[in-house]
VOVOBA-553567 format. One record per residue (C-alpha): residue in one letter; x, y negated, z negated. Coordinates in steps of 0.05 Angstrom, whole numbers, plus 5000, padded with zeros to 4 digits. Layout:
residues N
AXYZ...
//
This chain:
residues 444
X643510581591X646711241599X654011411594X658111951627X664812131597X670612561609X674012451542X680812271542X684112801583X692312981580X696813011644X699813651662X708213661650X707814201707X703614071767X701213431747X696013121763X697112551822X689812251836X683112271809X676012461860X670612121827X663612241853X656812051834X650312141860X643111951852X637912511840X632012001823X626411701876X629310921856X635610631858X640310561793X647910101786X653110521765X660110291740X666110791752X671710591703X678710871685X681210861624X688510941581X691310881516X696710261516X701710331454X705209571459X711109931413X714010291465X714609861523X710409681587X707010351598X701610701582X702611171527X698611621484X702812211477X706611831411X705111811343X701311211319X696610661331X694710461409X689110141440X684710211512X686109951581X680409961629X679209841695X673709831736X674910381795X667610151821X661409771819X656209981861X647810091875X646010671892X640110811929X634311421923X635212141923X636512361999X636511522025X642811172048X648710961993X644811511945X651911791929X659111451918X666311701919X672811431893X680111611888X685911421835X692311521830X693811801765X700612071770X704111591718X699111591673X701012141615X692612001582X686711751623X679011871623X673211681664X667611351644X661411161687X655810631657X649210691688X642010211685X636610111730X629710591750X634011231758X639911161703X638211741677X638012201748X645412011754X650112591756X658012491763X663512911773X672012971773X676613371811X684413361791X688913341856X695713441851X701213141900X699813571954X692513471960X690314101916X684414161867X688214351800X681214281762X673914011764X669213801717X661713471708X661212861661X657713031600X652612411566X655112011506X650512241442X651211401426X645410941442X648110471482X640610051484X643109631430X647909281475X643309011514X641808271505X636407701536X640907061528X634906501524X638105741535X634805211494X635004631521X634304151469X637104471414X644004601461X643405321443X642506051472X638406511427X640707201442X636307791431X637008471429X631908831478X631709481447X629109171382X626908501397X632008301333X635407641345X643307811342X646507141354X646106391367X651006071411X652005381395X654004831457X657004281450X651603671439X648903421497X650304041534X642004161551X643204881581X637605011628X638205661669X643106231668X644806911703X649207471692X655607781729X653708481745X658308931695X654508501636X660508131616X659307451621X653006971633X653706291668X649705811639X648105091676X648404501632X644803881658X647603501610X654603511614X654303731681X658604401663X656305041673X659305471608X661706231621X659306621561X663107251539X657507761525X662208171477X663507661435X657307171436X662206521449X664006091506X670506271546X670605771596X666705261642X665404981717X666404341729X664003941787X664603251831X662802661807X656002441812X653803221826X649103531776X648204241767X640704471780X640905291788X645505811792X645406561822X651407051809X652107561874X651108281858X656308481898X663608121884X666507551857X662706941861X657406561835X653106011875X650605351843X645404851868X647004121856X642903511855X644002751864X650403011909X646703681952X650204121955X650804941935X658204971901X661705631903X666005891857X670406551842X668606881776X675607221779X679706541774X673205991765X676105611814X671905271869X671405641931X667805121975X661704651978X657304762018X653404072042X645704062049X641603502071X640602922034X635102951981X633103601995X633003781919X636204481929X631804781868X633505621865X637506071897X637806831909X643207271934X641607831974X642708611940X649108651996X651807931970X651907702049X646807242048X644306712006X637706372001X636905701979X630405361961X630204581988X624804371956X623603611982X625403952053X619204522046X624804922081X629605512056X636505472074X640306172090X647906232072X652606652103X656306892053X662707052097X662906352127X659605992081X655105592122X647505562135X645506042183X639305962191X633705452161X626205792153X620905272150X616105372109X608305062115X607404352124X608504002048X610304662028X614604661951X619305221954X620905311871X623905981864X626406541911X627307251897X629007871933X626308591942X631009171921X632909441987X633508672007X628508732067X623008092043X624307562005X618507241968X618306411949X614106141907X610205381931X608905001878X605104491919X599704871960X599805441894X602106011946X606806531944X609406642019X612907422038X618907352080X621507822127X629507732123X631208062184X626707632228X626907012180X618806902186X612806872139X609407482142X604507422092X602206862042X598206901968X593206511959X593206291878X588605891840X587505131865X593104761802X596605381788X603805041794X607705671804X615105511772X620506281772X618406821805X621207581798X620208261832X621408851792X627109431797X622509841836X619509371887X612709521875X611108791843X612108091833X611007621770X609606891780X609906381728X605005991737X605305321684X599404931710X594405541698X599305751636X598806511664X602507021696X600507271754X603007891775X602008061865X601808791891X607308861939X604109341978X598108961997X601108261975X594308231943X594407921863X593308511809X592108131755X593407601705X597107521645X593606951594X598406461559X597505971507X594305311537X599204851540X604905291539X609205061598X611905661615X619105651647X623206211657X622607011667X626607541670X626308331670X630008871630X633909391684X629009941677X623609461685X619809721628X619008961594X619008231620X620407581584X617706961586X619906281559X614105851535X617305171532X612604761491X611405231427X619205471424X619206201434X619706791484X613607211504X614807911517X610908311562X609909071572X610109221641X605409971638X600109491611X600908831632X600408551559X604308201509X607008611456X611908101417X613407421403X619807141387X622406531362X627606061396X630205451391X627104721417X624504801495X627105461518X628405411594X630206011619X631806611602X636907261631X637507921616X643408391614X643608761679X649109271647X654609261597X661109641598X667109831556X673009471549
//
């Protein structure tokens, strides 16, 4: 996870510096998530301001300038500007956090303006010598044990347990794109629990109606907000990650069993797997109501949902008739379907950073079966354990490694990608469910 860093740099006493030109741009063939962030020195001796120029102790204020995918080398969005005003500030620095296929094609760059418009100065971020890697964490809930095992994915070293109130039986979780925090749904309190990733401990919690029990959650890529699927009472509840309030609920038809959700790479549309409906309901995320409904086969399952990169097909997974259907997103129909062994049961599904393919946990086959994208055609297949009830799966941002819970023997497979086999287990606590891995981590 590369860093780019001015340093702290000093405003001018004459011709000083009034705003900030921050630009980035992608040299690499796939897309990468870069984070633009300012940052000060705050001395909370000497008033309101920002400081920096005193003697003594201070600390950093950051905020995020930007927050952005960018896509390939010479493709749409491959390059991103920003401006700040810096005027007041007598120290600031720039700092932009990149993951994903092409984090390390990123180049950025900083032009001083002063008040008039006028470059003063210019300069390209250098790299941090730090390993940032080590940052990087799979949180794994367990659901009996009312614990998240977190892991370190550089290493594969366990580096915390967070413990949940009893009773809390988290099941599936997903993280807010700067890295920050993970939302975890917990069945059995009915809560969902906002995990600060800095700290390892619980910062707050969703609540919900009566009656309404949290199922599956997906945190939009782009913005604020974070969807949840509910059972008993169906509905998808929407919240703001800024202020966790509720934004809306969203009603879906009764019994439908709304079982996975997926927001699109833009954060306008959500899709929402109704699995006792064989349907999938699309959100509009402006108006927050379903747009359109895509039925599926007859007796069709939907379990899991997933998107491409560029957000163009969406693939779901059938449990039921052990298929794996390819949906076109701008048309809203099945364009091509994966056959998978008769009893296969595929559960979570994902498609990797660079689109090329998709992993399918199967549980009733106990494999993973990994689909060419390109032909929709299977590759190949990943032996588990028999028995092993495998439940969640998630990828690491530069899609180098996958992990896999296997529920019934209490640990998490992991997978290398270049060779489709595992190369470590590691133990968890009782019934890990699912299983989420930091997208990208920043300062402050």
């Amino acid at each position: 996870m590369p860093v780019l860093d001015t340093g702290l740099l000093y405003n001018r006493e004459k011709r000083r510096t009034a705003s900030l030109n921050i630009s980035i741009l992608n040299r690499g063939r796939q897309r990468a998530r870069a984070v633009i962030q300012l940052y000060t020195i705050w001395n909370g001796e000497h008033g309101d301001g920002a400081a920096g120029l005193e003697k003594g102790f201070g600390s950093v204020q950051t905020e995020t300038l930007g927050n952005v995918v960018l896509g390939p080398a010479g493709r749409s969005k491959c390059m991103y500007s920003v401006m700040r005003e810096v005027l007041l500030l007598p120290v600031f620095g720039i700092r932009v956090t990149v993951s994903g296929m092409a984090a390390g094609e990123i180049s950025a760059s900083m032009a001083e303006l002063d008040e008039s418009g006028s470059v003063i100065d210019q300069q390209v971020l250098t790299p941090q010598s730090a390993n940032t890697d080590d940052l990087l964490h799979a949180y794994v809930a367990n659901h009996t044990h009312h614990t998240l095992t977190v892991i370190q994915t550089d290493t594969n070293a366990r580096v915390a347990t967070v413990k949940l109130p009893a009773g809390s039986s988290p099941r599936m979780l997903d993280f807010t794109p700067d890295g920050r925090e993970v939302y975890v749904v917990c069945q059995g309190d009915k809560t969902v629990k906002i995990i600060d990733t800095l700290t390892h401990e619980a910062s707050g919690e969703l609540s919900f109606p009566q009656e309404a029990v949290p199922l599956a959650l997906a945190v939009s890529p782009v913005g604020a907000r974070v969807y949840v699927t509910t059972v008993i009472q169906d509905y998808v509840a929407v919240y703001d990650t800024d202020s966790r309030s509720l934004i809306k609920l969203i009603p879906l038809p009764r019994g439908s069993d709304p079982s996975a959700l997926a927001v699109s790479p833009d954060g306008k549309k959500v899709y929402c797997c109704m699995i006792n409906r064989g349907t999938i309901a699309v959100i509009d995320a402006e108006t927050l109501t379903v747009s359109v409904t895509v039925k599926l086969p007859r007796g069709s399952h939907p379990s899991s949902v997933a998107l491409t990169p560029d957000g163009a097909y969406a693939y779901v997974s059938d449990s039921h008739h052990d298929r794996a259907y390819c949906l076109q997103t701008a048309t809203h129909t099945v364009i091509a379907t994966v056959q998978l062994d008769a009893g296969s049961e595929p559960q979570q599904l994902l498609i990797t950073p660079d689109g090329s393919l998709v992993y399918l946990v199967c549980r009733g086959s106990d494999e993973i079966v990994a689909v060419n994208m390109t032909r929709n055609e299977i590759l190949t297949k990943i032996e588990l354990p028999k028995g092993s009830n495998a439940s969640g799966i998630a990828i690491t941002a530069d899609g180098l490694k996958i992990y896999v819970t296997i529920l019934t023997f209490g640990y998490v497979a992991v997978i290398e990608v270049a060779s489709q086999l595992p190369i470590a287990i590691l133990p968890t606590g009782s019934f890990p469910s699912g299983v989420a891995i930091t997208p990208i981590l920043l300062h402050g």
